[in-house]
N, C-alpha and C positions, 0 to 999 in steps of 0.2 A: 504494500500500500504506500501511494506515495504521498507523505504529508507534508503539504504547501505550509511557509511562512510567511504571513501576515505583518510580524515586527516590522517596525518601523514605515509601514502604509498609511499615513495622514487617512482621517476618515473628516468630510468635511461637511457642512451644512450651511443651507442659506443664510447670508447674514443676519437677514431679517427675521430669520426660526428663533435665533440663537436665545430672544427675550422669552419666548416660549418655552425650552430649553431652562433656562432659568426657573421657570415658573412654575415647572413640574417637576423640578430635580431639585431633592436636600439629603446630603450624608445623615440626617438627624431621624432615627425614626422616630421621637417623640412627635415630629410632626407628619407620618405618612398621611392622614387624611389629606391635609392638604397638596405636599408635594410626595407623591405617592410611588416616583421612580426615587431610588438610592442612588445609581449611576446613570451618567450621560449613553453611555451604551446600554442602557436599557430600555430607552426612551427611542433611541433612534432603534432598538430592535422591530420595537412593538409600533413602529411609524413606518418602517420599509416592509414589514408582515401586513397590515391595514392596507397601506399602498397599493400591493400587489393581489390585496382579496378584492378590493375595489378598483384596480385595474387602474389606476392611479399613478403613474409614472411622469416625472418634471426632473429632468436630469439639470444637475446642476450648469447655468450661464454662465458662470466664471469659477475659478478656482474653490469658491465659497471659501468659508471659516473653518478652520481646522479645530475640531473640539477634542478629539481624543487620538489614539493612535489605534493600529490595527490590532498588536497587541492584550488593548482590552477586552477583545472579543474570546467569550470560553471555547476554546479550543474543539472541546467535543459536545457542545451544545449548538452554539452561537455561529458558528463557524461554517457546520452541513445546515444549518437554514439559510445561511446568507447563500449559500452555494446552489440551493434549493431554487431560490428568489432569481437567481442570475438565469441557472437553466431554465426556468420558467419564463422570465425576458428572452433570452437566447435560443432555446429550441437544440442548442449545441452542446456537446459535452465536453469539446475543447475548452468553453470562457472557464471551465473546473480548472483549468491546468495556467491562471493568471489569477493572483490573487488581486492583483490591482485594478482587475475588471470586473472582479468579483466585487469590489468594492465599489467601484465606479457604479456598475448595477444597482446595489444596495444603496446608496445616496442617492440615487434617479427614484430610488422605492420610499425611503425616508421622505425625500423631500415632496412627492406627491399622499404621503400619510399625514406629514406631520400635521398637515392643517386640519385634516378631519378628525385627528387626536386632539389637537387644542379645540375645537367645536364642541366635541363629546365630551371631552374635561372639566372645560376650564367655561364653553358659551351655556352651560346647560344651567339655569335658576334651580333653587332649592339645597341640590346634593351637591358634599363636597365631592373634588376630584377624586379621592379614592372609590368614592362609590359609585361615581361615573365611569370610573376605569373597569370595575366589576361590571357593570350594566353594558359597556360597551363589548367587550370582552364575551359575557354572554352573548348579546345580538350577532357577533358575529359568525361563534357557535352555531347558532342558529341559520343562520344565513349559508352559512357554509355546510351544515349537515341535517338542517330540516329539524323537526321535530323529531326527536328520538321516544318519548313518551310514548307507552302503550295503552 
């Protein structure tokens, strides 16, 4: 098996995400209700997965903002979804064998989620974002496998 390294791959976001970003990401879990990502790679996970269930792709215009490294991504989690998300752009099982287009991929998937994450988050009255995150999270369970209930 051949395993690709990701070190040192800039992962980048629109500058204009980046306050969003902020909004929804705190090292502090005292406050997960309201910022209910712990890491910046967690945010952009669950924003290139949205992307890509709603078909959602906006590759980045310029270089964007470099918020974390490749590195941060968990190796035997993080790493076959983002691979996942590429081949499903791609159709090819070569972009597997470029981790930089793997990436590139994944920020075209971030950057058309992240706004429908900040909608679901952060635009919805009543709940806080943690429990918009659950609500969203379910619907798209749902949207994705139907009702499973018998």
């Amino acid at each position: 098996m051949i395993k690709m390294t990701y070190s040192g791959i800039p992962v980048n976001i629109d500058p204009a995400c980046h306050k969003t970003y902020e909004k929804l990401v705190s090292r502090a879990a005292s406050k997960a209700e309201e910022f209910p990502f712990f890491r910046m790679p967690d945010l952009f996970m669950i924003s290139a997965c949205i992307g890509a269930s709603r078909n959602e792709y906006n590759p980045l215009e310029s270089k964007g903002r470099e918020i974390f490294s490749g590195e941060a991504f968990d190796p035997d989690l993080e790493i076959p979804i983002l691979s996942a998300l590429a081949f499903h752009k791609e159709g090819d099982l070569n972009v597997l064998l470029n981790p930089r287009k793997v990436i590139e991929i994944a920020q075209g998937w971030a950057n058309g989620g992240i706004k429908i994450v900040e909608d679901e988050l952060i635009g919805k009255p009543a709940l806080n974002p943690l429990d918009n995150l659950v609500d969203l999270v379910s619907d798209e369970i749902q949207l994705e496998f139907g009702n499973t209930e018998s």
